[in-house]
PAZALUM-80227 format. One line per 5 residues: their letters; for each residue x, y, z of N, C-alpha, C, O. Coordinates in steps of 0.001 Angstrom, whole numbers. Example, Ala and Ser with C-alpha at 12.3 -4.5 7.8 and 13.67 -1.06 7.14 Angstrom:
# residues 2
AS = 13190 -5690 7800 12300 -4500 7800 13200 -3300 7800 14236 -3319 8465  12850 -2250 7080 13670 -1060 7140 12900 30 7870 13409 1138 8039
This chain:
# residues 114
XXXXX = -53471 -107636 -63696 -53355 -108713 -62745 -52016 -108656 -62000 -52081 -108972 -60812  -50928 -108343 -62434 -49369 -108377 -61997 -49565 -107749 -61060 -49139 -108229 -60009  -50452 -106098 -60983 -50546 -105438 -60011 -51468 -105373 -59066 -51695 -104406 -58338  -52105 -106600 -59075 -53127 -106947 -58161 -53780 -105871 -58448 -53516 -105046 -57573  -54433 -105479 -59147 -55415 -104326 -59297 -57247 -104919 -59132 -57413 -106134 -59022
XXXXX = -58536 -103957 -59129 -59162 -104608 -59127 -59900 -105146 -60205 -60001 -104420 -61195  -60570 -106532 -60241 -60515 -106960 -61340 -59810 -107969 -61611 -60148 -108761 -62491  -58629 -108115 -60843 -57540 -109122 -61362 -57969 -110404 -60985 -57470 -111246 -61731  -58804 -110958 -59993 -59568 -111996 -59490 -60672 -112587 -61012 -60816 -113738 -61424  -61150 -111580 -61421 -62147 -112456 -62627 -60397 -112532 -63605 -59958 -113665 -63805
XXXXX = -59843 -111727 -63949 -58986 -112167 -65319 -58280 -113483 -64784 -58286 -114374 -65633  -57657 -113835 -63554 -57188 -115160 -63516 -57771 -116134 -63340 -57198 -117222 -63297  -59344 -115959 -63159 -60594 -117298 -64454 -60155 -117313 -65649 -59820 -118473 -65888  -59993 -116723 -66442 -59725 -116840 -68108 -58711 -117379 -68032 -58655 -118096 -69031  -57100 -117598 -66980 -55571 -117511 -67250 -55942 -119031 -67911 -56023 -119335 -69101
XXXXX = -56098 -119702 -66950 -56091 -121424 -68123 -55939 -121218 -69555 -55011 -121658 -70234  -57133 -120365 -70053 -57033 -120084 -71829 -56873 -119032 -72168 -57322 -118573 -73218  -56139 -118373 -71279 -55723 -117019 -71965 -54722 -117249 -72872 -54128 -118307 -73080  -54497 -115601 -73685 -53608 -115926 -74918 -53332 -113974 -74662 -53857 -112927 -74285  -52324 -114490 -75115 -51933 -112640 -74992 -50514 -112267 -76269 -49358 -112690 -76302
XXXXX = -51443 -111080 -77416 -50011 -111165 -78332 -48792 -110331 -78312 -48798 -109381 -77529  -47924 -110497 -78921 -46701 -110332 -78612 -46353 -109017 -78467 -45408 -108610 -77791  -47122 -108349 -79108 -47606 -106585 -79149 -48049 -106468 -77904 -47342 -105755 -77190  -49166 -107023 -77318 -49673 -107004 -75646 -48687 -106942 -75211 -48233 -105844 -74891  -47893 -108235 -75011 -46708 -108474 -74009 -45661 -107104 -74132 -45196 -106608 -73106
XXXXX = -45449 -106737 -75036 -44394 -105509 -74984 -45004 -105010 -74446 -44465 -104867 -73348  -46577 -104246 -74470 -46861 -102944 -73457 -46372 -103592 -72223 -45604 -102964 -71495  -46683 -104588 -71972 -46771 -105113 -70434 -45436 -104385 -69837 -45406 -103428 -69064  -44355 -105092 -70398 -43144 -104741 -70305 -42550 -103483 -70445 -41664 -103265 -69618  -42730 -102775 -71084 -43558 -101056 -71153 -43158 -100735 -70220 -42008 -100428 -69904
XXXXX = -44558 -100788 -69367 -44955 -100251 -68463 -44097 -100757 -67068 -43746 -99910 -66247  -43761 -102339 -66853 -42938 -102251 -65978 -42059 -101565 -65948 -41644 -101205 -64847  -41224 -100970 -67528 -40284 -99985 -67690 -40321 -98724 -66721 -39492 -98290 -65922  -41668 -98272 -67111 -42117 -97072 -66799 -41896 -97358 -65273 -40939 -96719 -64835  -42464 -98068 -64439 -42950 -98059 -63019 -41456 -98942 -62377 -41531 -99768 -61467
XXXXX = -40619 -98692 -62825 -39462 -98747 -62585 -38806 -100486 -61866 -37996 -100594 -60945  -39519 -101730 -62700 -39769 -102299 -62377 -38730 -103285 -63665 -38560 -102910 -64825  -38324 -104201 -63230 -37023 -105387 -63721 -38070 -105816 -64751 -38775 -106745 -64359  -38379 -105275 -66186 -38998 -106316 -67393 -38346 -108014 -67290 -39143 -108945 -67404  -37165 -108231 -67114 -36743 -109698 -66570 -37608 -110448 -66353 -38326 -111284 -66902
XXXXX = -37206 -109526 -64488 -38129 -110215 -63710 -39815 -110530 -63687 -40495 -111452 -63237  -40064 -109475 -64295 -41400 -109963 -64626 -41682 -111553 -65839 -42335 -112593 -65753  -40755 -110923 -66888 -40782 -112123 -68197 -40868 -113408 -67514 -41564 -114303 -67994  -39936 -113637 -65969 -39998 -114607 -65263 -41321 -115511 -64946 -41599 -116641 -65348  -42201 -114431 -63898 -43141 -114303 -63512 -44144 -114822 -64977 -44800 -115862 -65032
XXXXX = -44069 -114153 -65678 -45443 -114377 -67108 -44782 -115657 -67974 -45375 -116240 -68882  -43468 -115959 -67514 -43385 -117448 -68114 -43933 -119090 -67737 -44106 -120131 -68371  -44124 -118501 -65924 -44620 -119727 -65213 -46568 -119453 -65241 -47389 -120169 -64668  -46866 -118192 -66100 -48169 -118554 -66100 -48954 -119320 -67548 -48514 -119255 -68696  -50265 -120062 -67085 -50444 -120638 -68162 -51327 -119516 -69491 -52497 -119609 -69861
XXXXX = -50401 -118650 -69897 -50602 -117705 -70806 -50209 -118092 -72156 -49056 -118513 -72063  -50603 -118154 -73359 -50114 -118447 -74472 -49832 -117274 -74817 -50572 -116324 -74563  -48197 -117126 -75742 -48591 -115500 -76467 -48101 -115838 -77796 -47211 -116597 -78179  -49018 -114979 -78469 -49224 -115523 -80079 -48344 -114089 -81064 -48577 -112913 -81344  -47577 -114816 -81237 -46806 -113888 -82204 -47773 -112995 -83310 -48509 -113581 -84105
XXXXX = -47684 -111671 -83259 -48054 -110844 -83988 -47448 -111570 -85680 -46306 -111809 -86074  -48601 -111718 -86247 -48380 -111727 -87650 -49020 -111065 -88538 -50031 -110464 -88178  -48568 -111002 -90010 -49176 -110094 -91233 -50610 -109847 -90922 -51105 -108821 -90455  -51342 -111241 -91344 -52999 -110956 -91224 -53417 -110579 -90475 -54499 -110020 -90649  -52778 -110644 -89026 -53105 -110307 -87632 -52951 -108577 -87891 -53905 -107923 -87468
XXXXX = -51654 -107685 -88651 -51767 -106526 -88656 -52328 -105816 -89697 -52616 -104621 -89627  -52523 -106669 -90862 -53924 -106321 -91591 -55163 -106266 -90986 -55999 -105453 -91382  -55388 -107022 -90081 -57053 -106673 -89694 -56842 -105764 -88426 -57710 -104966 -88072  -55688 -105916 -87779 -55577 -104366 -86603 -55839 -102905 -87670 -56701 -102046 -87487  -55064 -102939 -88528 -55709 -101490 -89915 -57019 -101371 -90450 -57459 -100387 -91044
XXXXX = -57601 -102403 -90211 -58840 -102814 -90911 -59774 -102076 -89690 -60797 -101473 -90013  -59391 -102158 -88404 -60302 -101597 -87875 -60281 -100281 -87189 -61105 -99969 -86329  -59282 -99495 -87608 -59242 -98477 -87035 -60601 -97233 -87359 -60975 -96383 -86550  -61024 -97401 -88443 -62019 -96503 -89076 -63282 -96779 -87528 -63788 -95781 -87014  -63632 -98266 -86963 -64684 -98541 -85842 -64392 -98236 -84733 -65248 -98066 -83864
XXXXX = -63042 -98095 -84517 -62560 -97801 -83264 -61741 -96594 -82470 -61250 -96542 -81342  -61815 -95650 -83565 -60866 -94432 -83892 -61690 -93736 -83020 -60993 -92976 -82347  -62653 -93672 -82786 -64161 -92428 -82220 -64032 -93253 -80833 -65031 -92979 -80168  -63198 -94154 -80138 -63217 -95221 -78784 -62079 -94459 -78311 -61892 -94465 -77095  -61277 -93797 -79056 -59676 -93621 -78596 -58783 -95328 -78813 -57675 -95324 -78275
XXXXX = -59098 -96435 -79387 -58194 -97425 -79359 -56934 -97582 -80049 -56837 -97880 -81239  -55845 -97344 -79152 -54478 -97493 -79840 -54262 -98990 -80952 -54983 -99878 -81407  -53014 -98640 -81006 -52687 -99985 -81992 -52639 -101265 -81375 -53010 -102301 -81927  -52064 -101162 -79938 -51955 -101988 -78797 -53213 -102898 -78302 -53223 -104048 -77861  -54508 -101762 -78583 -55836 -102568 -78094 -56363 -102872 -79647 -57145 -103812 -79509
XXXXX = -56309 -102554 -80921 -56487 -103070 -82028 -56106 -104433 -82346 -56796 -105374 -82739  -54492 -104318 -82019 -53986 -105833 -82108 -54376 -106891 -80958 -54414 -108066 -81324  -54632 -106647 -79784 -55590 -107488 -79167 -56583 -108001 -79584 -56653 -109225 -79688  -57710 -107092 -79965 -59029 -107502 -80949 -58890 -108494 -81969 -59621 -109373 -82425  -57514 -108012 -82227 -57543 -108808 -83916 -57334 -110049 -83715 -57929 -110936 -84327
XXXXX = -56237 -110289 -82603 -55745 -111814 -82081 -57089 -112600 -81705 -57290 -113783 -81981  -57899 -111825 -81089 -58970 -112438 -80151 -59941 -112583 -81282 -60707 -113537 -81142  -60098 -111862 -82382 -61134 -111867 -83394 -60653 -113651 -84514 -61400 -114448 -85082  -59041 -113609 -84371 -58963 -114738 -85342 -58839 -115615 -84527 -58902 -116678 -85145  -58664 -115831 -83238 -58856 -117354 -82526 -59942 -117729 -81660 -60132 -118582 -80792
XXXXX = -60823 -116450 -82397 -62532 -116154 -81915 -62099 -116638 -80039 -62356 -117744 -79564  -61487 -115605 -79346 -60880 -115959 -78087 -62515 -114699 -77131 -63501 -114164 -77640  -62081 -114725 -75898 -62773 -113829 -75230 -62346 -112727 -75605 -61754 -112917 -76667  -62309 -111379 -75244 -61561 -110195 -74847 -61875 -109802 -73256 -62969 -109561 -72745  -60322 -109819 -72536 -60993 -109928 -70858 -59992 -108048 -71187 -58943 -107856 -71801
XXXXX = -61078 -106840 -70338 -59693 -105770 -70415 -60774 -105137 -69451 -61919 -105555 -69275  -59908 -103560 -68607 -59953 -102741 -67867 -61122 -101405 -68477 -61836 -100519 -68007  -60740 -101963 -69780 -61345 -100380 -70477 -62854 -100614 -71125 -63247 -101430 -71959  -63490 -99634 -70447 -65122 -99444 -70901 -64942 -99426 -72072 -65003 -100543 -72588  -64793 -98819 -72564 -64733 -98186 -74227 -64721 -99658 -74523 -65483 -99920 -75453
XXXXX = -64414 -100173 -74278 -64317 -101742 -75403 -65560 -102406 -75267 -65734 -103344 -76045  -66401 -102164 -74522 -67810 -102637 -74723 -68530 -102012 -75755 -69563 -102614 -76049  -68369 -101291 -76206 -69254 -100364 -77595 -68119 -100710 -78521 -67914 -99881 -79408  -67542 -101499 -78498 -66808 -101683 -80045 -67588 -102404 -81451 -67248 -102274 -82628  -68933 -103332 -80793 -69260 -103100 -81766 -69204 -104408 -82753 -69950 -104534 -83725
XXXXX = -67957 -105605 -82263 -67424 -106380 -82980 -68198 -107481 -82319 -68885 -107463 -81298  -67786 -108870 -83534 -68669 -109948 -83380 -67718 -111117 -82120 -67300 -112256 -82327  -67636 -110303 -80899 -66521 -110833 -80173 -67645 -110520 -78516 -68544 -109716 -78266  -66911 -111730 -77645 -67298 -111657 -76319 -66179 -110844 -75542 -64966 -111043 -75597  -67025 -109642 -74620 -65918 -108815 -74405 -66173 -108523 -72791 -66909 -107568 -72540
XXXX = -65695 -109171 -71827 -65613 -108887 -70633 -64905 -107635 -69999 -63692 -107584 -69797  -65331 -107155 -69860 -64902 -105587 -68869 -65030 -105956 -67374 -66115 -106220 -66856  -63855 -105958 -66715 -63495 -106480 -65248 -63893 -105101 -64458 -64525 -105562 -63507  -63893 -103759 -64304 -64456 -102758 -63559 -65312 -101645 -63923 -65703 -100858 -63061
């Protein structure tokens, strides 16, 4: 969405109840790294939205391990594991870019934006 990409029009339907964890938020920031872009200034930007972000915790990275055996044959990093897991314990949507997450398989609603 930051990068207006396409797709970004359905994910800011979900922003009201979105939730994004703290593991998410670092890639985010990541990647502004990468694309040579002020992490700050962005933190700015993702503070005035109505985003919750839910601190990565224990159980949360027990069940990201728990599923690597279902998701290992998807290519899913640890990054999209711990998403699942957040979204699996606050039984949330999953809104993401990547096909592969439609065959995951899990007892979760999983919107794929392209």
């Amino acid at each position: 969405m930051l990068w207006r990409e396409k797709g970004c029009d359905i994910v800011e339907t979900y922003l009201p109840e979105a939730l994004i964890s703290s593991i998410n938020l670092a890639e985010v920031y990541t990647k502004c790294t990468e694309r040579g872009i002020d992490p700050d200034a962005v933190a700015a930007v993702v503070a005035k939205l109505p985003v919750t972000v839910v601190d990565f915790s224990a159980p949360q990275a027990l069940l990201a391990g728990k599923l690597r055996p279902q998701t290992k044959a998807l290519g899913l990093s640890l990054g999209d594991r711990a998403c699942l897991a957040v979204a699996m314990m606050e039984r949330a949507t999953v809104v993401t870019a990547d096909k592969p997450w439609a065959n995951v398989g899990l007892n979760l609603k999983i919107v794929v934006i392209r």
